[in-house]
N, C-alpha and C positions, 0 to 999 in steps of 0.2 A: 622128561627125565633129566636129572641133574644131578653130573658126578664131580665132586667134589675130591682133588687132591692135595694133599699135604706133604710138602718136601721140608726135612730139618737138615740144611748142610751147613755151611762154611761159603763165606766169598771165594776161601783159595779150591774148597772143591768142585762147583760151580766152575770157576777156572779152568781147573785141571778136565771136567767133565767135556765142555764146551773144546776144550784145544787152546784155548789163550796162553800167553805167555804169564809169567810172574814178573813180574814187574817191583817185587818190594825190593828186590839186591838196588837194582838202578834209583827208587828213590831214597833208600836208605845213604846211597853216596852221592845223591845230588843234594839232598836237603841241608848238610849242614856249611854246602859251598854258596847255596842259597843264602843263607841266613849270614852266612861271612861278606856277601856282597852287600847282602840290605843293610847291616851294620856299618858298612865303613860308605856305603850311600850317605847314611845318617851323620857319620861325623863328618864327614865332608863337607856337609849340608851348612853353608853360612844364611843365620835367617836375613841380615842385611840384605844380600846378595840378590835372593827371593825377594824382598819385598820391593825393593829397587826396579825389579823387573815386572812385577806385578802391578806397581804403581799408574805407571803410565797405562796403562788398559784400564784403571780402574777411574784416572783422571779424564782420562779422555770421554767412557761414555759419561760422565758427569756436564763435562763439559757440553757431549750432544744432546742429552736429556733439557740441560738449560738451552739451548738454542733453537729444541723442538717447542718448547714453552712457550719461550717468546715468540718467536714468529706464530704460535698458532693464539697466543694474545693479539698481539698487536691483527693479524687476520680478524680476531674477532672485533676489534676495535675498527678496521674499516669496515667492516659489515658482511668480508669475503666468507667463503663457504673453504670447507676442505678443497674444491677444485680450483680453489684461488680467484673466483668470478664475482664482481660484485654482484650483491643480491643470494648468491647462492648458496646461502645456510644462513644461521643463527633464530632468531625469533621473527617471526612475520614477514617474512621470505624478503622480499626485495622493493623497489617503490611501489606504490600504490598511486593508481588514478583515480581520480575523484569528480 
């Protein structure tokens, strides 16, 4: 058995139904002190200033990314593995006796 209902109301009735508050007076007078703050955020906002600060975060992993390179070059140029052990990584493991 399956009963099927159909409500056609309103958010605010729904609302009013349930006991919630209204809530539109409070954002009707929050919103436009909102938008008065994000605006003068914005003029404020010197792009120098940001990228100044941004800069070094962005030089620096540069800088770690090249010093991850090379040491895991130069690793591979002595024959070390990721555990830094000679022999322990790259092609055909490590000396061979014969």
């Amino acid at each position: 058995m399956k009963i099927h209902i159909e409500i056609d109301c309103t958010p605010e009735e729904v609302r009013a139904f349930f006991g919630l508050p209204d809530l539109q007076p409070v954002y009707d007078e929050l919103l436009p002190v909102v938008q008065e703050r994000l605006a003068e955020a914005l003029r404020s906002m010197d792009t120098r200033t940001l990228v100044e600060q941004w800069l070094p975060l962005t030089t620096r992993g540069i800088e770690q990314w090249q010093r991850f390179w090379t040491q895991l070059a130069a690793a591979a140029m002595r024959g070390e593995g990721a555990s830094g052990k000679p022999g322990a990584g790259g092609r055909g493991g490590g000396a061979r006796k014969e």
